[in-house]
C-alpha positions as CSV (number, residue, x, y, z in Angstrom):
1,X,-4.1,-21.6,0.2
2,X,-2.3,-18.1,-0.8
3,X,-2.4,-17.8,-4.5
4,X,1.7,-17.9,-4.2
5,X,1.4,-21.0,-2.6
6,X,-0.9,-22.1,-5.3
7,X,0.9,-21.2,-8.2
8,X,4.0,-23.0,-6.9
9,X,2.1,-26.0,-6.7
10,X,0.7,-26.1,-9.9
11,X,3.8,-24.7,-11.6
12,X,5.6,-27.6,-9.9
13,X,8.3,-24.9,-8.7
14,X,10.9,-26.5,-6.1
15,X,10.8,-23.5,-3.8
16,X,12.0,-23.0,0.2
17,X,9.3,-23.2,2.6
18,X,7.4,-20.1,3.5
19,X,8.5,-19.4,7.2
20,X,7.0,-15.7,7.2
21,X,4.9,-15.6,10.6
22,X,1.9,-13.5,10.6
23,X,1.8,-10.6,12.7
24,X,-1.0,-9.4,14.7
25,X,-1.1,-5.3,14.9
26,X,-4.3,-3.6,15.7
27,X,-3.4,-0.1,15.1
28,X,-5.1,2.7,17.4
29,X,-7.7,4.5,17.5
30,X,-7.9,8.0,16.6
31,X,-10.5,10.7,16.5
32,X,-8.1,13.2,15.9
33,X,-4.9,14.0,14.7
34,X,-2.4,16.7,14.6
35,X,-0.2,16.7,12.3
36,X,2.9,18.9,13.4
37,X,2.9,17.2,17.1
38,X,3.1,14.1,15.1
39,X,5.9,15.3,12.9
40,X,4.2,14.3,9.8
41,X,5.3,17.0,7.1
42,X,4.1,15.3,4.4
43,X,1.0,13.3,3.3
44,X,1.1,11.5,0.5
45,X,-2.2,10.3,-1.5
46,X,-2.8,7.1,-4.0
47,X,-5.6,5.9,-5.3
48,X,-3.4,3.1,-6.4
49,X,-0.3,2.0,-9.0
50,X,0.5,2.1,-12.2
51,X,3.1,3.1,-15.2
52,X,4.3,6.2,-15.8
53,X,5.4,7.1,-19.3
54,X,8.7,6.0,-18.5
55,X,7.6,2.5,-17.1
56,X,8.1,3.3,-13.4
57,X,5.6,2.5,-11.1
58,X,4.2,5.3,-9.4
59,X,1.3,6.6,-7.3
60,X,-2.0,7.2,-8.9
61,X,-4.7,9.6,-8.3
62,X,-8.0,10.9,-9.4
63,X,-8.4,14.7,-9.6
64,X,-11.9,14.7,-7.4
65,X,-9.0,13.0,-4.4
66,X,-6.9,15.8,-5.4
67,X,-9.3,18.4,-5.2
68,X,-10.2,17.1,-1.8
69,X,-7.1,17.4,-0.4
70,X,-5.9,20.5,-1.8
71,X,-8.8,22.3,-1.5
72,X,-9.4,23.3,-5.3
């Protein structure tokens, strides 16, 4: 049972049936890949989520994934 399903049930929630199909997507493989015929311009790196000082969520990151990345 998905843990949304089980809280529902033990919560006692009168909720609308879940009628989300799954989706089977096997992504390729690469070995290689180049950027700029892509059109990728930006890459983006997380390690995760959490707060920011303001309360938004945002992107978190260690500094030894930054360093990789960058190059520092």
């Amino acid at each position: 049972m998905r843990p949304f399903s089980a809280y529902i049930e033990r919560a006692g929630l009168d909720v609308p049936p879940d009628n989300d199909q799954p989706v089977a997507f096997e992504p390729p493989e690469l070995a290689e890949l180049d950027l700029d015929d892509a059109g990728i311009s930006t890459v983006i790196w997380t390690m995760g989520y959490g707060l920011d000082s303001a309360g938004s969520i945002c992107g978190t990151s260690t500094s030894s994934a930054t360093r990789a990345i960058s190059g520092a």
